[in-house]
C-alpha positions as CSV (number, residue, x, y, z in Angstrom):
1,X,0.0,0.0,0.0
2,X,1.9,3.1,-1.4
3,X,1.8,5.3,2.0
4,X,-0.2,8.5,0.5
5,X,-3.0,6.7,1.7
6,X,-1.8,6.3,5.1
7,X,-2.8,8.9,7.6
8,X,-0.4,10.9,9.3
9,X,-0.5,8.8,12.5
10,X,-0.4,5.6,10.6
11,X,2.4,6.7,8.5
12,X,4.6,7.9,12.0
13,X,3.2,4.2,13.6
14,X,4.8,2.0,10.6
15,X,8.1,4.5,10.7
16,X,8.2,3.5,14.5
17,X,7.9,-0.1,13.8
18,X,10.4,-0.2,10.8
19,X,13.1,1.9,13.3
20,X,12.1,-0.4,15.9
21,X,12.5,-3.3,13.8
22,X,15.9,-2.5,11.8
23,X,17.4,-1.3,15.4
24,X,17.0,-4.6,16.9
25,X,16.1,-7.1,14.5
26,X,14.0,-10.1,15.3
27,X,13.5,-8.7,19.1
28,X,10.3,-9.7,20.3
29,X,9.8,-6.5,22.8
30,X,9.6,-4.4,19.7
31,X,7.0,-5.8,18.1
32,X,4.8,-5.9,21.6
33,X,5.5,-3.2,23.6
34,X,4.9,1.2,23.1
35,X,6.8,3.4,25.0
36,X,3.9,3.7,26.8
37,X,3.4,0.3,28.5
38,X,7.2,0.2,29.0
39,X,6.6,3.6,31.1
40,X,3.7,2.0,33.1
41,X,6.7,-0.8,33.5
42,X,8.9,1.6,34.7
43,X,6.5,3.7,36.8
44,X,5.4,0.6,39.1
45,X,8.7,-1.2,39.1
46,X,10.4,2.2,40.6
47,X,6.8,1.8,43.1
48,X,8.1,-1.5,44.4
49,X,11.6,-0.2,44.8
50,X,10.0,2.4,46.9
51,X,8.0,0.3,48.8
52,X,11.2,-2.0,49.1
53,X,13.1,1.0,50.5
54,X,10.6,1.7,53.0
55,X,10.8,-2.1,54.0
56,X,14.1,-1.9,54.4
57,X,14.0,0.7,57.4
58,X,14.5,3.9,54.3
59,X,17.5,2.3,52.0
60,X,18.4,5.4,50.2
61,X,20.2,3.5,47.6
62,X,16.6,1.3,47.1
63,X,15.0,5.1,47.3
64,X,17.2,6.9,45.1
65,X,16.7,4.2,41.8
66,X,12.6,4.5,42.8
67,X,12.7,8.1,42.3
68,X,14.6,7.6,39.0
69,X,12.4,4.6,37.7
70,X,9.9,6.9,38.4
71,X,10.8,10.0,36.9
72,X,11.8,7.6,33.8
73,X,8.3,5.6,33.7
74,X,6.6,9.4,33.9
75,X,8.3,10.9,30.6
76,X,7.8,7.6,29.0
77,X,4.1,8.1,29.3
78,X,3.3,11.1,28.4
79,X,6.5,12.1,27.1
80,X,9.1,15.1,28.1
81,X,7.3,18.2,26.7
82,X,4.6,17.3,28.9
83,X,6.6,16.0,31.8
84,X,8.3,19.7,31.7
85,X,5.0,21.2,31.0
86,X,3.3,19.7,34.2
87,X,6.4,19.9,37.0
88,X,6.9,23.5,35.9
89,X,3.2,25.2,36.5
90,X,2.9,27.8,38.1
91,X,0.4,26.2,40.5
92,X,2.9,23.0,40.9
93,X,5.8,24.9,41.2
94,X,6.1,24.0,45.2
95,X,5.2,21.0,44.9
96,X,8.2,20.3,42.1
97,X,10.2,22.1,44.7
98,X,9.3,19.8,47.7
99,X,9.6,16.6,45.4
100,X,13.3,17.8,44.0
101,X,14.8,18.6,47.3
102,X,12.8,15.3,48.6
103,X,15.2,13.5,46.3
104,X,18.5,15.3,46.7
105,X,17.8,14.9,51.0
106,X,17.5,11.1,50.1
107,X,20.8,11.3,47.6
108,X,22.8,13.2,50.6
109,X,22.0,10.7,53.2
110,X,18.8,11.7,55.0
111,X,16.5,9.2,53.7
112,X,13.7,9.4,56.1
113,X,13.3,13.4,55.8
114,X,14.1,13.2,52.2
115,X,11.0,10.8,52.0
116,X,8.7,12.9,54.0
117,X,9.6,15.7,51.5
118,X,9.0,14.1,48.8
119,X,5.9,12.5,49.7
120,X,4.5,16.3,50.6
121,X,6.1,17.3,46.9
122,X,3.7,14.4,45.1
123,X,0.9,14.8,47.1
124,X,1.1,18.8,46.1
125,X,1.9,17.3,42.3
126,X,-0.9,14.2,42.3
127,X,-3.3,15.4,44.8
128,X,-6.0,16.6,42.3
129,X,-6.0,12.8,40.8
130,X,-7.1,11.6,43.5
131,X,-11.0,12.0,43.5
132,X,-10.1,10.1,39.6
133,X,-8.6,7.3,41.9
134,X,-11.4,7.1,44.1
135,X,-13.9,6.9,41.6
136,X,-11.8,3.9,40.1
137,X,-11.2,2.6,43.6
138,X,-15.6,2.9,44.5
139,X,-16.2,0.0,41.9
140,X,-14.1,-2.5,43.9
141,X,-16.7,-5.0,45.4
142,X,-16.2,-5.2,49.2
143,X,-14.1,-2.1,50.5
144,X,-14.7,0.8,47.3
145,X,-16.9,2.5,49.0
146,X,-14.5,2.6,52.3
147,X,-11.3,3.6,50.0
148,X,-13.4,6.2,48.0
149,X,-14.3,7.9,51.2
150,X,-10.9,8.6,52.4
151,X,-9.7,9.5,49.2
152,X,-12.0,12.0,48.9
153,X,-11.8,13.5,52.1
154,X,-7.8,13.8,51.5
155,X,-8.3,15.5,48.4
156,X,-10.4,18.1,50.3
157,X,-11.6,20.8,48.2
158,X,-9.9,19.6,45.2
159,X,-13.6,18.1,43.8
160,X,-13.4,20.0,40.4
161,X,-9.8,20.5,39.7
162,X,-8.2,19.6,36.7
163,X,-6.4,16.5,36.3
164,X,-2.6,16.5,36.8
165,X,-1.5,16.1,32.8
């Protein structure tokens, strides 16, 4: 099919696929995965090295490659003119403050306050997805209705706000 016929986003998909294909020839990740499902990848893996650094009485090292995974898994999703375009708001400019020196505490050996930061920083960043996340979380059968509750009520007055990207 000559590729005049192709719209613009089919035409960039098959250039994405023959890249993808000719860089790493019969690789079976590049035929399955988008950048996008590899972000989600990267976004809960650096989730469970958070949680594992938490385990482990505030590991920075376990900390410090959470943050990054994260950060990664972030741009991968919805890419880094956005990622730039939602840390630097005006609006989400303390809370990019809070989460950057939440990170650099945990990089210069102060894990625990680092983490408190930081956790202030993405609750100032994420906080308006939460009433999303509650909504989600409402449909589960047995305890929705309990997890939508206190979701809500920490997202305060945050009811109509606009979602974070």
């Amino acid at each position: 099919m000559p590729t005049m016929w192709l719209s613009d986003n089919q035409s960039k998909k098959r250039l994405l696929c023959t890249l993808r294909t000719k860089a790493f020839p019969g690789h079976w990740l590049t035929h399955v995965l988008s950048t996008t499902e590899i972000g989600v990848i990267f976004c809960s893996a650096g989730g469970l090295f958070l949680f594992g650094g938490v385990l482990m009485f505030f590991d920075r090292s376990l900390l410090a490659m959470g943050n990054i995974l994260f950060l990664i898994g972030l741009t991968l999703i919805i890419g880094l003119e956005k990622t730039f375009a939602f840390f630097s708001r005006r609006q989400k400019l303390k809370g990019t403050a809070a989460f950057a020196a939440g990170i650099l505490l945990i990089l210069l050996r102060w894990p625990l306050t680092g983490f408190i930061i930081e956790l202030y920083g993405l609750f100032i960043l994420f906080g308006d997805f939460l009433i999303t996340i509650g909504q989600f979380a409402g449909n589960i059968p047995v305890v929705g209705p309990f997890i939508q509750k206190v979701l809500e009520t920490l997202a305060g007055g945050r009811r109509n706000a606009e979602l974070p990207v």
